[in-house]
C-alpha positions as CSV (number, residue, x, y, z in Angstrom):
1,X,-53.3,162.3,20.0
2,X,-53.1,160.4,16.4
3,X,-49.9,161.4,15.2
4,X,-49.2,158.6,13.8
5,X,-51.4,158.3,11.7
6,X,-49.5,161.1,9.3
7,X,-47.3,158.2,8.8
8,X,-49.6,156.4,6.7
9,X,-51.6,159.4,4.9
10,X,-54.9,158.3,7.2
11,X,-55.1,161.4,9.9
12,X,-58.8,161.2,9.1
13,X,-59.3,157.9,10.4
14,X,-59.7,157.8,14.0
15,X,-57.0,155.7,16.2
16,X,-59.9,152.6,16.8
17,X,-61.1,151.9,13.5
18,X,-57.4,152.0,11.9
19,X,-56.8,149.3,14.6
20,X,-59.9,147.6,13.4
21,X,-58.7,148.0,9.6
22,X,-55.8,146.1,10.7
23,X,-57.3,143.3,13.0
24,X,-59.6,142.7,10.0
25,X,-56.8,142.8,7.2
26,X,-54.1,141.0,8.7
27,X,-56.5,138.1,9.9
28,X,-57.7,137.5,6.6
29,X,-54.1,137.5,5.1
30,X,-53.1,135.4,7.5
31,X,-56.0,133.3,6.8
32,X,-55.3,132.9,3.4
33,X,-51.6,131.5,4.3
34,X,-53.1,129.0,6.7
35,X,-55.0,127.5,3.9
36,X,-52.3,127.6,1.1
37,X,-49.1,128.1,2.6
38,X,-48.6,131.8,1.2
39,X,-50.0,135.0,0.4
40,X,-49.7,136.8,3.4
41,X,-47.3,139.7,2.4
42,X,-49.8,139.6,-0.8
43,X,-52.5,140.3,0.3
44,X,-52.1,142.7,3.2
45,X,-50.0,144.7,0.7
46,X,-53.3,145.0,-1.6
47,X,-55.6,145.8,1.4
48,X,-53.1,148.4,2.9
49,X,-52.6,150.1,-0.5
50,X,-56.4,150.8,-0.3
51,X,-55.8,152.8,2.7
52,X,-52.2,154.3,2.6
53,X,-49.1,154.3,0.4
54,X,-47.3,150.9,-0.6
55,X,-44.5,152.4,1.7
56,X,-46.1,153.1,4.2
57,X,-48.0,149.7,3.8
58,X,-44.5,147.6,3.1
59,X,-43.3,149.0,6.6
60,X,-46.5,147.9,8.2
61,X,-46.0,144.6,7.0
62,X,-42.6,143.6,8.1
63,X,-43.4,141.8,11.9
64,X,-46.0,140.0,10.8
65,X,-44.5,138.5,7.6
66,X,-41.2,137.6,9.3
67,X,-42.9,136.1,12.3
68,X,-44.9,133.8,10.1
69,X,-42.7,132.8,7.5
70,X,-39.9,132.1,10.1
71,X,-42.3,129.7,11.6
72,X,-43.0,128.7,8.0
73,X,-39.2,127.7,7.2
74,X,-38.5,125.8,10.6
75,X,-41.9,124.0,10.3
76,X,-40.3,120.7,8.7
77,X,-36.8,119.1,9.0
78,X,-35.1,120.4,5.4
79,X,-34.4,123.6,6.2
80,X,-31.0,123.7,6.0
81,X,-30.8,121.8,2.8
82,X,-33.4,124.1,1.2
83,X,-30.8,127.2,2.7
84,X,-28.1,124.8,0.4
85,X,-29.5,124.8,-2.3
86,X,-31.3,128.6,-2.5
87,X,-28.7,130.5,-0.8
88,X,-27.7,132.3,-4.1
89,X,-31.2,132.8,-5.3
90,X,-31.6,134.2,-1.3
91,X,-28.4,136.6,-1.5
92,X,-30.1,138.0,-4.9
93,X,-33.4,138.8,-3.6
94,X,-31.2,140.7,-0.9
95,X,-29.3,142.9,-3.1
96,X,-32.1,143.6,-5.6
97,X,-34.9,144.8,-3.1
98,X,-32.0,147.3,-2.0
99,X,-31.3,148.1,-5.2
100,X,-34.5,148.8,-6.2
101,X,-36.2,150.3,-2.5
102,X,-35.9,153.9,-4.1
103,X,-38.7,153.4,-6.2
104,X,-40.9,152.4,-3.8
105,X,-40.0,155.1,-1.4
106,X,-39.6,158.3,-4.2
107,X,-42.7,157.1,-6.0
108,X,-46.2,159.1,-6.5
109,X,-48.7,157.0,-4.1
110,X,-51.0,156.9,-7.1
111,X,-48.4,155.8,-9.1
112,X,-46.5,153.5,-6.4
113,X,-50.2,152.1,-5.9
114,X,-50.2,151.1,-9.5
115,X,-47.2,149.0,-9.7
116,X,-48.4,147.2,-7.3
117,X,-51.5,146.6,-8.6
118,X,-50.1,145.7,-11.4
119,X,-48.1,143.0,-9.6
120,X,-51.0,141.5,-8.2
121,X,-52.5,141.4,-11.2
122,X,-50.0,139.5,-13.0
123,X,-49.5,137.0,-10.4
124,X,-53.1,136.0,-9.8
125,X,-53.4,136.0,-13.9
126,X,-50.4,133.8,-13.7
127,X,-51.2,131.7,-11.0
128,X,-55.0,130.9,-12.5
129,X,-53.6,130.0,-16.2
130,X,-50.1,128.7,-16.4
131,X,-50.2,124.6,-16.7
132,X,-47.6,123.2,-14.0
133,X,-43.7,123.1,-15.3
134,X,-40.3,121.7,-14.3
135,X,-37.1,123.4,-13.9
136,X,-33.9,120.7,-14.3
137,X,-30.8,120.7,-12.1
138,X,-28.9,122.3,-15.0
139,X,-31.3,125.0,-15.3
140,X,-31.8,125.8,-12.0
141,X,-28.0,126.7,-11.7
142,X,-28.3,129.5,-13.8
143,X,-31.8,130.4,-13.5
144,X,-31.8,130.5,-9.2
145,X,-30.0,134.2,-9.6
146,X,-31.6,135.0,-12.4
147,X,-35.3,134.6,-10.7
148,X,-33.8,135.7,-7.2
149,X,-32.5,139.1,-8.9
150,X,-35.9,139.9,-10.4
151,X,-37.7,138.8,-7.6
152,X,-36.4,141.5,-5.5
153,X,-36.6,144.3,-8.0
154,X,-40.1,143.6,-8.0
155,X,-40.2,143.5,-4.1
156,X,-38.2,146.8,-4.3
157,X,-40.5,148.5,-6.0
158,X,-44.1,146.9,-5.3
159,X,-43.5,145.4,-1.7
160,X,-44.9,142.3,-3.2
161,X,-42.8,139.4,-2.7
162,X,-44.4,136.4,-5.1
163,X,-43.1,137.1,-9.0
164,X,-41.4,135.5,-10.1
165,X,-40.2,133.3,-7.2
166,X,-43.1,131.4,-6.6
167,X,-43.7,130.1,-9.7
168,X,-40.1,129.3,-9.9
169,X,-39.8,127.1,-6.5
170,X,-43.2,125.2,-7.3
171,X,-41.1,124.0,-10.5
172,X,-38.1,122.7,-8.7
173,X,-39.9,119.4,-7.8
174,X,-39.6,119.7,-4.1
175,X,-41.9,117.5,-2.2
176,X,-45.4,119.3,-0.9
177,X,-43.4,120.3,2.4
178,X,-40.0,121.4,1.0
179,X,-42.0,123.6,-0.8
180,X,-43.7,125.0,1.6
181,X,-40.4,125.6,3.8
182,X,-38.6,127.1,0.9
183,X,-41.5,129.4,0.3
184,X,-41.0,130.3,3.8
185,X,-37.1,131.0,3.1
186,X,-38.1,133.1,0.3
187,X,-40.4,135.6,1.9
188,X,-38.7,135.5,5.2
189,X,-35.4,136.8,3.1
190,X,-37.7,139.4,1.4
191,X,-39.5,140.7,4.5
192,X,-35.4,141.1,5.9
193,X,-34.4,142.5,2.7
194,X,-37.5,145.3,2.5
195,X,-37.0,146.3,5.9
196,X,-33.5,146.7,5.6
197,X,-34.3,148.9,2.5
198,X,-37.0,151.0,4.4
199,X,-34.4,151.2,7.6
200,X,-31.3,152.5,5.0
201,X,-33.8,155.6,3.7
202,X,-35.5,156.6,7.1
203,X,-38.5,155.1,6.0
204,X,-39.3,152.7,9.0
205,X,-40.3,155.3,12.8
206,X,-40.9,154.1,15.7
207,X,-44.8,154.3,15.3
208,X,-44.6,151.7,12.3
209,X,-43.0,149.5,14.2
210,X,-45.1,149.0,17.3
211,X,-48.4,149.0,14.6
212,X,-46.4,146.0,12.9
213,X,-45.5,144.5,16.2
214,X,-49.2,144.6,17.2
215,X,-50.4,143.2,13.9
216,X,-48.4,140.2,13.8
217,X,-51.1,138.8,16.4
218,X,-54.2,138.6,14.1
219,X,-51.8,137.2,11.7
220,X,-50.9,134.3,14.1
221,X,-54.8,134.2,14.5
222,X,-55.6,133.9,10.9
223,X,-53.3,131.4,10.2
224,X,-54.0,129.0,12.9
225,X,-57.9,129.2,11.7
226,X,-56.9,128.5,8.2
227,X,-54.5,125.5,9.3
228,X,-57.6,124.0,11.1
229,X,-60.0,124.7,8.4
230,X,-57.9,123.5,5.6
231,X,-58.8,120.3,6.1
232,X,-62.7,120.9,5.4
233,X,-62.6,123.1,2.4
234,X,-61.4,122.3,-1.1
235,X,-57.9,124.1,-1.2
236,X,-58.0,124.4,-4.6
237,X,-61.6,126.5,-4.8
238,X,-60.4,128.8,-2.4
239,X,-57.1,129.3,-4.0
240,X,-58.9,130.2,-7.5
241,X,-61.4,132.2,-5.1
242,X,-58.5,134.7,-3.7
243,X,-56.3,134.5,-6.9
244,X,-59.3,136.3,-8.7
245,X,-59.8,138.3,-5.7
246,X,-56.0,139.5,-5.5
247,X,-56.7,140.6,-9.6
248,X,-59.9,142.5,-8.5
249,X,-57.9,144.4,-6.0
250,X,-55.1,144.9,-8.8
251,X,-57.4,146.5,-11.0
252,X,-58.5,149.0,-8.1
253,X,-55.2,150.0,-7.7
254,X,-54.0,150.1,-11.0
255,X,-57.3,152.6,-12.0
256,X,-56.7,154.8,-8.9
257,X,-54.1,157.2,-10.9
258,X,-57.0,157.7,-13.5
259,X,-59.5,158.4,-10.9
C-alpha cells in the first residue's frame, strides 16, 4: 500500500503523516520566499534531509521550485534583459549541476546529509556577516561563469541552489525587482538543471513525481501568505530569524554522521 515510500528511506512512516510532513514543510518554505523573495529550494532541502536522503529530497523538490521561481522571473518586465545579461552564468549552472549530480546520487546519506548541512551552514553564516559589496561591469564578465560554474557544483552535490550565486547577483546593482527576477532565473535554471541530473541517472520514478506535483500547492499557499504578510513584519528580523534557523538545521545535519 506504501510503496513509495522506499523511495525516500521512510517505509515507517505511514502514507497521512508523510503527506502532513510535506503540507507543513513546503508551506513554510514557501512562506519564507513570500517574505524575502528566496529560500524555498533552501529550506525544504534542510527539512527533507531530516526525513530522507538529499536525493531523494532534491527529487521531491523539483515541481515546486520551478513552479514558483518561474512565476518569480516573469513577475516584472526585465526578464529578458536579465536572460541577456546572465545567460552564460545560466548555461554554467547547467553544465556543472550535471557534472557534479554523481555525488549527490552515489553518496552515503549520512554523508550526502552533511554536505548539505554544510551548505546551509555557510550560507546563513554568510548571509548574517558579510557587509554589502559591488561587482563592476568588467568584473562581472569574467566572474558570471566563474560563480555560475561553482554554483552548480554545489547544487550538484548538495541540492542547494544559493552559494555562491546569491551573494553574487545581490552585488550586480540591479534595482530591488531585477533582483528579484534574476534570482528567479537562477533557481529556475537550477531546479531544470537538478532534475535533468536526477532524470540522466534513474534517479527521478514516477512516485516522486506525483509527491512533487502535489507539493507545489502548499508552496503556492506559503508564498501568497508571506506576500500578504510582508508588508506587516520587519523583513529584515525575519530574514536574520531563518538565516540562524537554516545554520541550526546545518549543524543537525552536519552531526548526523557522528551520531
Amino acid at each position: 500500500m506504501f510503496e513509495s515510500l522506499k523511495f525516500f528511506g521512510m517505509e515507517d512512516i505511514v502514507n497521512e503523516q508523510l503527506y502532513i510532513y510535506f503540507f507543513i514543510i513546503f508551506m513554510f518554505a514557501g512562506f519564507v520566499k513570500g517574505v524575502t523573495g528566496m529560500g524555498l529550494p533552501t529550506v525544504a532541502m534542510g527539512l527533507l534531509g531530516l526525513l530522507m536522503t538529499p536525493q531523494a529530497a532534491a527529487a521531491l523538490l523539483i515541481i515546486p521550485s520551478f513552479v514558483t521561481n518561474v512565476v518569480q522571473l516573469f513577475a516584472g518586465p526585465s526578464a529578458l534583459m536579465i536572460v541577456r545579461r546572465l545567460w552564460l552564468m545560466m548555461l554554467l549552472i547547467l553544465t556543472g549541476t550535471i557534472a557534479a549530480s554523481p555525488l549527490i546520487i552515489s553518496t552515503d546519506p549520512a554523508w550526502s546529509a552533511f554536505g548539505l548541512g554544510g551548505a546551509l551552514i555557510v550560507y546563513a553564516a554568510f548571509a548574517l556577516v558579510s557587509p554589502p559589496f559591488a561587482v563592476s561591469l568588467t568584473m562581472e564578465r569574467w566572474l558570471s561563469p566563474v560563480i555560475g560554474g561553482i554554483t552548480g557544483l554545489v547544487t550538484g552535490a548538495t541540492g542547494v541552489f544559493v552559494m555562491p550565486a546569491v551573494p553574487f547577483l545581490q552585488s550586480l546593482r540591479f534595482s530591488k525587482d531585477e533582483l528579484v527576477q534574476a534570482l528567479g532565473l537562477s533557481f529556475t535554471v537550477s531546479t531544470v538543471a537538478l532534475s535533468v541530473a536526477l532524470y540522466l541517472h534513474d534517479a527521478y520514478v514516477t512516485e516522486q513525481f506525483s509527491l512533487s506535483l502535489t507539493s507545489a500547492l502548499p508552496a503556492l499557499c506559503g508564498v501568497w501568505l508571506g506576500q500578504k504578510l510582508r508588508l506587516h513584519i520587519s523583513t529584515s528580523l525575519f530574514r536574520r530569524c531563518f538565516l540562524l534557523f537554516l545554520m541550526v538545521l546545518g549543524v543537525e545535519l552536519v552531526c548526523r554522521p557522528f551520531i
